[in-house]
RODO-2510 file (C-alpha; in nm, 4 decimals, decimal comma):
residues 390
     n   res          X          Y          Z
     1     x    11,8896    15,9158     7,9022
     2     x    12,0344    16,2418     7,8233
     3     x    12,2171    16,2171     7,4767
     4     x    12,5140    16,4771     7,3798
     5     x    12,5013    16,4341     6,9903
     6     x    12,8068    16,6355     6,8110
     7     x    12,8296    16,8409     6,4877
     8     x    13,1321    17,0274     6,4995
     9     x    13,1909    17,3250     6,3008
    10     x    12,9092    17,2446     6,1287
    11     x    12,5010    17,4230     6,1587
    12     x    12,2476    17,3115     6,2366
    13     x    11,9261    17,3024     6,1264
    14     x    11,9256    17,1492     5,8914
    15     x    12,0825    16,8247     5,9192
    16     x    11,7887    16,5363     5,7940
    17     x    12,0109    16,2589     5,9538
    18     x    12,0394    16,3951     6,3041
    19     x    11,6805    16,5241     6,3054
    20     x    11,5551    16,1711     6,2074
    21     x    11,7475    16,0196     6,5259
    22     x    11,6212    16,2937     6,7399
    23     x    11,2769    16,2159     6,6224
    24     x    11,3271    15,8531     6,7069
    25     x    11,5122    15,8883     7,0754
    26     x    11,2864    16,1806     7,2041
    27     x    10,9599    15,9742     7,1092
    28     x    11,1697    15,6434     7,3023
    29     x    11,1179    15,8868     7,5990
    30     x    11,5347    16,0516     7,5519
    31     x    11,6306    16,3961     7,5815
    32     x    11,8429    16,5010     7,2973
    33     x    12,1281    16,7938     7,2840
    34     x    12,2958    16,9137     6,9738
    35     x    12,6145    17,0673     6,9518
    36     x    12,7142    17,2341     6,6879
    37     x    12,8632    17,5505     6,5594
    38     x    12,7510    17,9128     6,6284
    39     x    12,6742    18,1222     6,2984
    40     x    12,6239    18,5211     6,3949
    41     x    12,2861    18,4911     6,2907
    42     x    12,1739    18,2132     6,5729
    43     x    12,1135    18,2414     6,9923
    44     x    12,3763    18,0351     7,1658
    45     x    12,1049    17,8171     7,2977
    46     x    11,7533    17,6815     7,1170
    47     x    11,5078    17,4049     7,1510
    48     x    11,4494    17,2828     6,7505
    49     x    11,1980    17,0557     6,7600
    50     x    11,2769    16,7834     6,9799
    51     x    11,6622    16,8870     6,9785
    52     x    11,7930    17,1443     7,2384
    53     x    12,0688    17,3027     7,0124
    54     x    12,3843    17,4181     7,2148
    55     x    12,6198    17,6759     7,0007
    56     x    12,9815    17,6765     6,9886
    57     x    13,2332    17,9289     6,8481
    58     x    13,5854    17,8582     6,8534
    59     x    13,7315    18,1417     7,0869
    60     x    13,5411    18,4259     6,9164
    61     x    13,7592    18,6917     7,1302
    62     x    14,0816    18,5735     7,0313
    63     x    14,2273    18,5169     6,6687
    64     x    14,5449    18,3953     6,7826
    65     x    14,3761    18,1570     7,0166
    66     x    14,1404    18,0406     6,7660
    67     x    14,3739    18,0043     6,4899
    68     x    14,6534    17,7790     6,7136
    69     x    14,3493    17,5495     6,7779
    70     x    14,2666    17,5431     6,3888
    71     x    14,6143    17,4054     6,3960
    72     x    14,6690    17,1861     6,7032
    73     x    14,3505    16,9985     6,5138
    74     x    14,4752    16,9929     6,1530
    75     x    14,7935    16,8425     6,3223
    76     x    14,5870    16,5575     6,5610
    77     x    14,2540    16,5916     6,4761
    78     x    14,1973    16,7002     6,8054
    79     x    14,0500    17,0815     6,9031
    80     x    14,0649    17,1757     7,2775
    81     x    13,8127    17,3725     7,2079
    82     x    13,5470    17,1582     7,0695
    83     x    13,6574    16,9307     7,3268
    84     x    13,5285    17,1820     7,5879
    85     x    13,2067    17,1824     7,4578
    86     x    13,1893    16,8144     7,4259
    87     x    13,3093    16,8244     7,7818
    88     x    13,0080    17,1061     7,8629
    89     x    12,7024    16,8654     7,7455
    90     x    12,8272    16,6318     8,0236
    91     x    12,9216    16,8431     8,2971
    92     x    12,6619    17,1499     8,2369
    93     x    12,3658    16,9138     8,0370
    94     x    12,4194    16,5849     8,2284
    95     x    12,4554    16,4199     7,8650
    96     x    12,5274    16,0477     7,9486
    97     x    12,6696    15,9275     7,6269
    98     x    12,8534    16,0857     7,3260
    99     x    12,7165    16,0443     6,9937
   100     x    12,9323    16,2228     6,6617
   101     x    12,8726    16,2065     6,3554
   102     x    13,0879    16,1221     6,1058
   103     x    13,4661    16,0623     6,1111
   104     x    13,7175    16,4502     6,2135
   105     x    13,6853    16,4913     6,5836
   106     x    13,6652    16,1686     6,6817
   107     x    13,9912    16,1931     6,9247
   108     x    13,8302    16,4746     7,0892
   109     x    13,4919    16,3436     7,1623
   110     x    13,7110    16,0260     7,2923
   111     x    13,8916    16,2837     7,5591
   112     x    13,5341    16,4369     7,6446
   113     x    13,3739    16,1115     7,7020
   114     x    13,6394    15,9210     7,8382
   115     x    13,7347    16,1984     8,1331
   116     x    13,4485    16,1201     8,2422
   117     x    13,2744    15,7558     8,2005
   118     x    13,1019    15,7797     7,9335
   119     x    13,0025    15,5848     7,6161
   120     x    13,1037    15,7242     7,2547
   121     x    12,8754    15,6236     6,9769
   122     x    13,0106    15,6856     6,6212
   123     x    12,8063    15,7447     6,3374
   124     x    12,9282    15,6974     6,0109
   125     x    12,7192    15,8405     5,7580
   126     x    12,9727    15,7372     5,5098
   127     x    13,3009    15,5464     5,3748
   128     x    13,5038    15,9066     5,4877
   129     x    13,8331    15,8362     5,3487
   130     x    13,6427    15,7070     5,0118
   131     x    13,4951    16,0846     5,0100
   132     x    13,7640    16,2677     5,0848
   133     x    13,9160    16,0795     4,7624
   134     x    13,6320    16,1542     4,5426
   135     x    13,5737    16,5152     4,6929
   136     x    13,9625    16,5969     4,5271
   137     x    14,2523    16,7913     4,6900
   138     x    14,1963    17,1225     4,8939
   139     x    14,3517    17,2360     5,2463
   140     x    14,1410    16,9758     5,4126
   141     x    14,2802    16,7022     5,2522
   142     x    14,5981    16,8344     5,2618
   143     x    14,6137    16,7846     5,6449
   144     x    14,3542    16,5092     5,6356
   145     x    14,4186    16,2879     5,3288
   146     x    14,2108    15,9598     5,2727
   147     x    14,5060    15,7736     5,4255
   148     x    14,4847    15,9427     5,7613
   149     x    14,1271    15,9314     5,7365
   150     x    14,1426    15,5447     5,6907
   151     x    14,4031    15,4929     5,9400
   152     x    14,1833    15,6936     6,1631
   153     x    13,8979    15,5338     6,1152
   154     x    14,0619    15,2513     6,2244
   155     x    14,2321    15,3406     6,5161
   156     x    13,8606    15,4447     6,6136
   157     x    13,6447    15,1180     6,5607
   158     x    13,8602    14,9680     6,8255
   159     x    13,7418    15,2564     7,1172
   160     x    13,4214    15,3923     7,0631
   161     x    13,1607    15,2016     7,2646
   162     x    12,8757    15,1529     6,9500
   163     x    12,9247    15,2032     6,5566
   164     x    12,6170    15,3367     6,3754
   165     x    12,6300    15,2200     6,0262
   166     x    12,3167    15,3448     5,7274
   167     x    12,3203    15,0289     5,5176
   168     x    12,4212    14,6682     5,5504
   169     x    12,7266    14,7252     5,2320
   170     x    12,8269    14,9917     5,5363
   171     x    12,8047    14,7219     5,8334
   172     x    13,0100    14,4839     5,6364
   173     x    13,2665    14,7412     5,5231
   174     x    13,3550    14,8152     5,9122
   175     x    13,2972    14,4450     6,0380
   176     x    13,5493    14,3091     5,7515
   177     x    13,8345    14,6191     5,9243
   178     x    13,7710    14,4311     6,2519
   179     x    13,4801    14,5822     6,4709
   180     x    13,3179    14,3652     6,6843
   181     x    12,9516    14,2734     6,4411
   182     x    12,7277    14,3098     6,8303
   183     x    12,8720    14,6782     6,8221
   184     x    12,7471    14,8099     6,4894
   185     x    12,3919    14,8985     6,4456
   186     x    12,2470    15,0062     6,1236
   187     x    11,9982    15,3130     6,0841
   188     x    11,9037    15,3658     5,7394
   189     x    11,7786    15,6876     5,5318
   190     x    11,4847    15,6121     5,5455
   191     x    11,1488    15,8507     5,5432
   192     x    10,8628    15,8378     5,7709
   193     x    10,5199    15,6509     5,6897
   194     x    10,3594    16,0271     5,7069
   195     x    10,5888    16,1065     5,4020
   196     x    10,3610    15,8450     5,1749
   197     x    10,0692    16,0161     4,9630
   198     x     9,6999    15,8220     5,1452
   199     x     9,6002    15,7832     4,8428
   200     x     9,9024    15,7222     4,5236
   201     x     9,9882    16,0499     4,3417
   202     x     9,9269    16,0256     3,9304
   203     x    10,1463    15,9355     3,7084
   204     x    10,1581    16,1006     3,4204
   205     x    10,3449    16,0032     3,0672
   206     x    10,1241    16,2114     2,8094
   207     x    10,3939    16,4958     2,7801
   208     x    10,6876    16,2359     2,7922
   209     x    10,9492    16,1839     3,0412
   210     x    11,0089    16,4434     3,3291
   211     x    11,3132    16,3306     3,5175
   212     x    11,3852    16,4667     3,8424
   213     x    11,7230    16,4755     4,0766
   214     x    11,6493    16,5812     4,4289
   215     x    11,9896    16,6495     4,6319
   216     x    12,3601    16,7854     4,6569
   217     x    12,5027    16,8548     4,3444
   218     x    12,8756    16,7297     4,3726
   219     x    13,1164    16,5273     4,0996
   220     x    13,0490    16,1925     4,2876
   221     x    12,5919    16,2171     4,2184
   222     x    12,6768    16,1388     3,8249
   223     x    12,4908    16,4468     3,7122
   224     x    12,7240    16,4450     3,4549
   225     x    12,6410    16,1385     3,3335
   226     x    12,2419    16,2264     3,3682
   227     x    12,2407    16,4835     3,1369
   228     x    12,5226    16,3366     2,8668
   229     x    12,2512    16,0696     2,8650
   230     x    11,9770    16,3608     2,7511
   231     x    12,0874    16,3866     2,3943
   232     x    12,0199    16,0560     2,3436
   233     x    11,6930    16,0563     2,5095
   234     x    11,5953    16,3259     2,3229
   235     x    11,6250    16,1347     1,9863
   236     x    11,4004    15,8785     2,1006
   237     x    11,1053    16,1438     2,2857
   238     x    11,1898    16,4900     2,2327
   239     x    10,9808    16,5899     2,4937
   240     x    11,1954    16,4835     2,7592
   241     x    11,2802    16,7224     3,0695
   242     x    11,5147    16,6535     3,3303
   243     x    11,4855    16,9074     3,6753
   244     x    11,7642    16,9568     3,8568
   245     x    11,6366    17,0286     4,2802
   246     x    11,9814    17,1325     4,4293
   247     x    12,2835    17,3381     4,4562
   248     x    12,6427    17,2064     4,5125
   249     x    13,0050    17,2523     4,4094
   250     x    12,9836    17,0919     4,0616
   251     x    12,6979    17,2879     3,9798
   252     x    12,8810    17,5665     3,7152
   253     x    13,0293    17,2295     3,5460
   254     x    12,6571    17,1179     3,4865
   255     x    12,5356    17,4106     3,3860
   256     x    12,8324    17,4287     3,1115
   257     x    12,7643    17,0780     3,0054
   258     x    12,4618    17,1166     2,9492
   259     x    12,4995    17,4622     2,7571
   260     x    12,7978    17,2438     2,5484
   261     x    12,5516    16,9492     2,4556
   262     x    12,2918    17,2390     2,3465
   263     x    12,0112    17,1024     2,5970
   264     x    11,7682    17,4152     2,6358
   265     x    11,4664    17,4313     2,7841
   266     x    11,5137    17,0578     2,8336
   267     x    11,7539    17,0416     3,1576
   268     x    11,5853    17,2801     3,4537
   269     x    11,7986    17,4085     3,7260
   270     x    11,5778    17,5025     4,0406
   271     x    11,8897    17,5703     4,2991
   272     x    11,8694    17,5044     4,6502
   273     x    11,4927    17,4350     4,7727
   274     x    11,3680    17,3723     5,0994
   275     x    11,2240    16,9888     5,1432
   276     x    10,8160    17,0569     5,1143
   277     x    10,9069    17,1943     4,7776
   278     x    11,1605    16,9798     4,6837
   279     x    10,9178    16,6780     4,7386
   280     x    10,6323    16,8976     4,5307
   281     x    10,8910    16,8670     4,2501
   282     x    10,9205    16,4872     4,3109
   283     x    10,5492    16,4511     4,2911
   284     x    10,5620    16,6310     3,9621
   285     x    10,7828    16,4483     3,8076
   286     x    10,7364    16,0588     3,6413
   287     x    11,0866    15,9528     3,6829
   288     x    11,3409    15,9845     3,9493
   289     x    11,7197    15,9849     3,9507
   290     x    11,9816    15,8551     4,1452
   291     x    12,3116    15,8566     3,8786
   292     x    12,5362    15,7926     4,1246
   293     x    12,9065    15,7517     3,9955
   294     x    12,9789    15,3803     4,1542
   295     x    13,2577    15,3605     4,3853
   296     x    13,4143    15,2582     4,7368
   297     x    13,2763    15,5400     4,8698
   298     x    12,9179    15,5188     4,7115
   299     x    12,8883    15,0888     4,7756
   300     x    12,8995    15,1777     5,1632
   301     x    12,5877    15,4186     5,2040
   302     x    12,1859    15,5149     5,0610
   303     x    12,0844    15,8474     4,9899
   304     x    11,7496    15,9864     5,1510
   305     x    11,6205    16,0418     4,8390
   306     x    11,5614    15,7300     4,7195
   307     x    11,2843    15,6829     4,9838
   308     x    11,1594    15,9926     4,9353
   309     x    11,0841    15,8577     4,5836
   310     x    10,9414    15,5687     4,6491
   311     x    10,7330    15,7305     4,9258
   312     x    10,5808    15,9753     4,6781
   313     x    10,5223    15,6595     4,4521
   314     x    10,8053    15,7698     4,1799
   315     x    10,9501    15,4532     3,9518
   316     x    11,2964    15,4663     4,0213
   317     x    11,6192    15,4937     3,7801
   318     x    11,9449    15,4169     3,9890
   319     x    12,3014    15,3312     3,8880
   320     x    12,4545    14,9998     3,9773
   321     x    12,6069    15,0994     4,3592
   322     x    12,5455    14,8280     4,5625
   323     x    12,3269    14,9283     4,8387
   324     x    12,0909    15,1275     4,5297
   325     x    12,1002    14,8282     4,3187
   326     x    12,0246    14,5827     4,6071
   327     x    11,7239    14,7969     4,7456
   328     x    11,5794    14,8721     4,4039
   329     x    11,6083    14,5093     4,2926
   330     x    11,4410    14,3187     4,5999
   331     x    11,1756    14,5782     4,6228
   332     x    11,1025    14,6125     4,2414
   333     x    11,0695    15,0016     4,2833
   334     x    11,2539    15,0342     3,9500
   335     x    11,5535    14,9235     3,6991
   336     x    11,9126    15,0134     3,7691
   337     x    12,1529    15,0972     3,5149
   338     x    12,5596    15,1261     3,4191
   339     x    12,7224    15,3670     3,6527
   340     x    12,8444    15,5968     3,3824
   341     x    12,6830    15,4735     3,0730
   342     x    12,4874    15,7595     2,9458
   343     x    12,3460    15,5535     2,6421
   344     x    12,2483    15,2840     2,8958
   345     x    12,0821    15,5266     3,1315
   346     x    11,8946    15,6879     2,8246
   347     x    11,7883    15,3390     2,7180
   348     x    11,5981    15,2169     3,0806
   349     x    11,4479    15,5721     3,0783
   350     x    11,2680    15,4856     2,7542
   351     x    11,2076    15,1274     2,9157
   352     x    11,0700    15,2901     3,2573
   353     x    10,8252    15,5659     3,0898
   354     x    10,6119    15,2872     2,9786
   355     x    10,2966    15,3869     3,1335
   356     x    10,1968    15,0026     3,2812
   357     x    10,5978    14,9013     3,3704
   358     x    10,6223    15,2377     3,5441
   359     x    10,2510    15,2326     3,7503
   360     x    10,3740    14,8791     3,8906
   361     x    10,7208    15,0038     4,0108
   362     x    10,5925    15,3323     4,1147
   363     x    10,3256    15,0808     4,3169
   364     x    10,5906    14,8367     4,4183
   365     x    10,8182    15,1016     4,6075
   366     x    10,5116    15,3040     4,7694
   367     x    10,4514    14,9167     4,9357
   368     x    10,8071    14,8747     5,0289
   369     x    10,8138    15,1869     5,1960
   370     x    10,4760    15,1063     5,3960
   371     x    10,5711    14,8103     5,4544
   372     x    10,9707    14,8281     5,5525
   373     x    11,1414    15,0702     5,3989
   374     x    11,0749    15,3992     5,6681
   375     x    11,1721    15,5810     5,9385
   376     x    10,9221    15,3603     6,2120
   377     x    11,0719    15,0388     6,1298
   378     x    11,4183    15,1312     6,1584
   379     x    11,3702    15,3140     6,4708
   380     x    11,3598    15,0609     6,7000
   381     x    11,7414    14,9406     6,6164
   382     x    11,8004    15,3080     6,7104
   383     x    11,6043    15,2829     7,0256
   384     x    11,7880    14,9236     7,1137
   385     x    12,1198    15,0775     7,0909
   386     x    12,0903    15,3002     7,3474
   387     x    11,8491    15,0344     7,6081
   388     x    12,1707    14,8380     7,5602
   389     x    12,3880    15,1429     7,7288
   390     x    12,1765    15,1337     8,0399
***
């Protein structure tokens, strides 16, 4: 099967989710289109992998032109233009089925697919209207508030043809608004087997605690709460260091706090890194992070990161979201503390950088990750999905 899957106005590479899935379907014997937007710097057409990227700019000769459709999709979350690319992957690409991810465009890649017979899969990578809550006011969600997103969302579940959910807290979120349980598939963020070290990396405790965050820095990760936590950790072992691998919105806040609470040489910002060195910094590291602030948003969905972790045979420290906490606590990767509690984050780090308590979680999540927790044993959920299209 030929499958049209749809990032608008957004680039690509990189996007980890949709490279995962094209892993999976091109290896189940699928050819796999992207579309996605056109940045100056990129041909209009590329193969990426297993992905044939196809490039869309919004009427790059007109202003006018592309400005009304800015508008006509602020006002229905529908673009005539992006439509006519979803349109192209059938008519010029013979894709046979839809698949967009995440929630804005959803009426247009309905229009595409339904003008001319084919199936719309819908992945939500998250609880949308949840985000746009925590991600705060701006001209998006001035046009697109967490109310329209929910009733959008909604009005959705009942027409696509297949729901893709990443985590069962997900599944039950959009079963319990009324979709149809034999419609939704999950596909987790999961890492491949190959990630996993053949032999387990070291772990090392004789210079104390080194923390590491891997990921997007926004309000919503609980960064905040990571390095309020610091002071108190550094009472207890003053040579505590917590690395920061990322770059995001919130990140001149963090930097501030952590210049406020007079942290030094013991918080490390790296920026932005590229994944073989972000996962060099994992492997460095003794403890990793996933603060998470707890909410609606953060219940319905699993960062990659934690399985890159385990993978790389890191012990754990998670906040108490319900998909983390659940995961954590049946595999026994590591502990799980107070979303928010800074004291009670510093107080399972000093638990966790026991050398023997931390060897037997780091062990416990490398053999939940060989033996469930990646990329091969979702896949075939992935793979079912689209059998079940014909």
């Amino acid at each position: 099967m030929r499958i049209g899957m749809l990032l608008p106005n957004h680039r690509f590479p990189p996007d980890i989710r949709v490279e995962k899935e094209a892993q999976v379907l091109a290896g189940a014997g699928h050819e796999v289109f992207v579309l996605c937007r056109r940045d100056a710097d990129q041909p209009a057409e590329e193969q990426v992998g297993p992905v044939r990227a196809i490039r869309h700019s919004v009427h790059p000769e007109s202003t006018v032109m592309r400005k009304a459709d800015s508008l006509r999709y602020l006002l229905t979350m529908d673009s005539p233009s992006w439509r006519a690319g979803m349109e192209s992957l059938i008519t010029e690409h013979g894709c046979e089925a839809l698949h967009l991810h995440d929630l804005p465009y959803i009426p247009s890649a309905l229009k595409a697919a339904r003008a001319h017979g084919v199936p719309v899969i819908l992945d939500l990578h998250e609880n949308y209207s949840a985000a746009l809550a925590l991600w705060g006011r701006s001209m998006r969600t001035l046009f697109f508030s967490p109310a329209r997103a929910a009733r959008l969302e909604k009005w959705a579940l009942r027409r696509v043809d297949r729901v893709v959910v990443v985590v069962d807290e997900a599944r039950d979120r959009v079963v319990g608004l009324g979709t149809d349980p034999a419609k939704v598939t999950i596909f987790g963020n999961t890492e491949s087997v190959n990630l996993v070290p053949a032999e387990p990396l070291p772990l090392d405790f004789s210079a104390g605690p080194r923390l590491v965050y891997v990921g997007g820095v926004a309000a919503h990760r609980g960064l905040d709460t990571a390095l309020k936590a610091m002071p108190h950790l550094l009472e207890r072992e003053p040579r505590a260091v917590l690395t920061i691998v990322g770059d995001g919105a919130a990140m001149p806040e963090l930097r501030a706090l952590a210049t406020e609470l007079n942290l030094g040489e013991s918080v490390r910002f790296t920026g932005w890194l590229g994944k073989d060195e972000a996962m060099a910094y994992i492997a460095e590291a003794n403890i990793a992070l996933v603060p998470h602030h707890r909410s609606p948003h953060t219940d319905a969905t699993i960062p990659h990161k934690l399985f890159q972790y385990m993978a790389l045979g890191r012990p754990v420290l998670v906040s108490d979201c319900a998909p983390l906490a659940r995961i954590v606590g049946a595999t026994g990767a590591g502990m799980v503390f107070r979303s928010g509690d800074e004291r009670n984050l510093a107080e399972k780090v000093i638990e966790l950088a026991d050398p023997r308590t931390a060897a037997e979680m780091a062990a416990s999540g490398r053999k939940a990750v060989l033996d469930r927790w990646n990329l091969e044993a979702e896949a075939p959920a992935l793979v079912r999905l689209y059998d079940s299209l014909g």
